[in-house]
KEROTOR-299553 format. One record per residue: residue number from 1; x, y, z of N, C-alpha, C in turn. Coordinates in Angstrom, 3 decimals. Layout:
<atoms>
(NUM, (X, Y, Z), (X, Y, Z), (X, Y, Z))
...
</atoms>
This chain:
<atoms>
(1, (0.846, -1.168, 0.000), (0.000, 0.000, 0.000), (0.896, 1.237, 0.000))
(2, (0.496, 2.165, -0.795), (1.119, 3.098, -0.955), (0.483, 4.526, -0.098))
(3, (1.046, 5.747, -0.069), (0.432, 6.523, 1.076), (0.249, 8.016, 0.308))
(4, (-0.654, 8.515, -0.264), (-0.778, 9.441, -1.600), (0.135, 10.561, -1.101))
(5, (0.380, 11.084, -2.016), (1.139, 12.742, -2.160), (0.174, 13.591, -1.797))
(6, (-0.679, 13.607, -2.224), (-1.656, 14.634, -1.706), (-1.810, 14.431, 0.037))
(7, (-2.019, 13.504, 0.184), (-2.118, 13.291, 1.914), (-0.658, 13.714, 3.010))
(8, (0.588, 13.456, 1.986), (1.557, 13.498, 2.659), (1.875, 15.073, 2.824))
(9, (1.418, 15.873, 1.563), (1.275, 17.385, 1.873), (0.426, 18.027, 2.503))
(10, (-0.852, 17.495, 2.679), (-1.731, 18.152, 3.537), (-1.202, 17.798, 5.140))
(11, (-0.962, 16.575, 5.388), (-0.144, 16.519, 6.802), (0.907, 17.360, 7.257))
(12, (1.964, 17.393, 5.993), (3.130, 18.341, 6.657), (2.757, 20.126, 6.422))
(13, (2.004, 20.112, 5.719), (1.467, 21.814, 5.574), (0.729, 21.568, 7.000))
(14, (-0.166, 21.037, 7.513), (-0.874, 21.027, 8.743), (-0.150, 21.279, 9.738))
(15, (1.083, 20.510, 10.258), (1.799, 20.584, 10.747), (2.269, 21.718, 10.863))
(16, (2.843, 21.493, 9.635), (4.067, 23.148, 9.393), (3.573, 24.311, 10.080))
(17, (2.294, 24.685, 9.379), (1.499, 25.989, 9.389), (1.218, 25.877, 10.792))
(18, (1.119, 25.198, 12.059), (0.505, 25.062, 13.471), (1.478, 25.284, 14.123))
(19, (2.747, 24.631, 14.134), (4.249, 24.798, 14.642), (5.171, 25.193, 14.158))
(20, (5.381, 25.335, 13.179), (6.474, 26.167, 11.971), (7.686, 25.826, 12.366))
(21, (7.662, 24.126, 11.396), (8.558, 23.406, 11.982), (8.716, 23.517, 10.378))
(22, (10.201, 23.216, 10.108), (10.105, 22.786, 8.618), (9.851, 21.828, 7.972))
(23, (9.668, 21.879, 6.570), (9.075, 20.109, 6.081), (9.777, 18.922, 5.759))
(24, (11.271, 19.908, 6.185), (12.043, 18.233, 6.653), (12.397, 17.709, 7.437))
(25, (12.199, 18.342, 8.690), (11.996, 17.827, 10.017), (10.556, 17.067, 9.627))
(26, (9.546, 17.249, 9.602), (8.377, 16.617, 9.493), (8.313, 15.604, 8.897))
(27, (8.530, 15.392, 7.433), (9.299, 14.221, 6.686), (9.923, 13.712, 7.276))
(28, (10.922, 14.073, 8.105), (11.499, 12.972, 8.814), (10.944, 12.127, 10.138))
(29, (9.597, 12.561, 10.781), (9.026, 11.654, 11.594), (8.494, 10.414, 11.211))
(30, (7.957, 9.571, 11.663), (7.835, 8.546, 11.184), (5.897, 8.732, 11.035))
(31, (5.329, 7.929, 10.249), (4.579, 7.639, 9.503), (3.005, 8.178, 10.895))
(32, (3.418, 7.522, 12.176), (2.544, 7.114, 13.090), (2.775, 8.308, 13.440))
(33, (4.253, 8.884, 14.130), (4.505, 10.170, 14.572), (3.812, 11.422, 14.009))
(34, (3.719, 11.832, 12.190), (3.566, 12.275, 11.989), (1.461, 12.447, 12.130))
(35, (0.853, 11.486, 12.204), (-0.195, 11.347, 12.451), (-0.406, 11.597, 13.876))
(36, (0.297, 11.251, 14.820), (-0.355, 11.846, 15.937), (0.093, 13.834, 16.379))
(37, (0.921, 13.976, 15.999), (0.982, 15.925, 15.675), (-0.623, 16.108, 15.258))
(38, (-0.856, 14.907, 14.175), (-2.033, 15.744, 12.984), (-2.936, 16.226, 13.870))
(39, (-3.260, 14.967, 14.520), (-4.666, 14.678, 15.761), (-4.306, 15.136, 17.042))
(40, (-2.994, 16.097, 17.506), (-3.144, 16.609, 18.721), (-3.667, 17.934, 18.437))
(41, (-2.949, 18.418, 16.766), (-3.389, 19.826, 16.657), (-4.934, 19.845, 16.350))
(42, (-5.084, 18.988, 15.758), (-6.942, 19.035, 15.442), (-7.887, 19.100, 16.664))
(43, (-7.100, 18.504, 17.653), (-7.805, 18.211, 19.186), (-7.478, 19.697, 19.962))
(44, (-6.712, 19.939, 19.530), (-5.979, 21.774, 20.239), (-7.128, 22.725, 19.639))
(45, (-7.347, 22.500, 18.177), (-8.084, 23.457, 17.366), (-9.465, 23.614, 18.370))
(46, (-9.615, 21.927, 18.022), (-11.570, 21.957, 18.552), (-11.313, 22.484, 19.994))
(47, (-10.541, 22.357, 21.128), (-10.581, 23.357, 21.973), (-11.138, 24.525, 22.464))
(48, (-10.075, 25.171, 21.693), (-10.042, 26.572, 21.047), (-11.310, 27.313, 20.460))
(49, (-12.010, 26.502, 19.494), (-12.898, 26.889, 18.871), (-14.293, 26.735, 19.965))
(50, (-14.231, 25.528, 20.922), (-15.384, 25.062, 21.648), (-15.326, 26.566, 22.555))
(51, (-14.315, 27.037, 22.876), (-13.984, 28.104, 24.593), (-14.421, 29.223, 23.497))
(52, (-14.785, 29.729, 22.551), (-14.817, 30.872, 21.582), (-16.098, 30.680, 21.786))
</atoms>
């Protein structure tokens, strides 16, 4: 199974743009790593948005 380009840029732009980390540090986490950043910032967002 392969893991699309489109998905692998929307993760590290997600990333990037939340922590402004660069996208080769990010690329370089691993597959699982980089998925749980995705889902802490998404869980940070809804937060944020719930206290608004």
């Amino acid at each position: 199974m392969t893991y699309g380009a489109d998905r692998i840029y929307a993760e590290v732009s997600y990333v990037a743009y939340h922590f402004h980390w660069p996208p080769d540090a990010i690329l370089d986490l691993e597959h699982g790593q980089r998925l749980r950043f995705v889902h802490e910032i998404g869980a940070i967002n809804d937060r944020l948005n719930e206290e608004r």
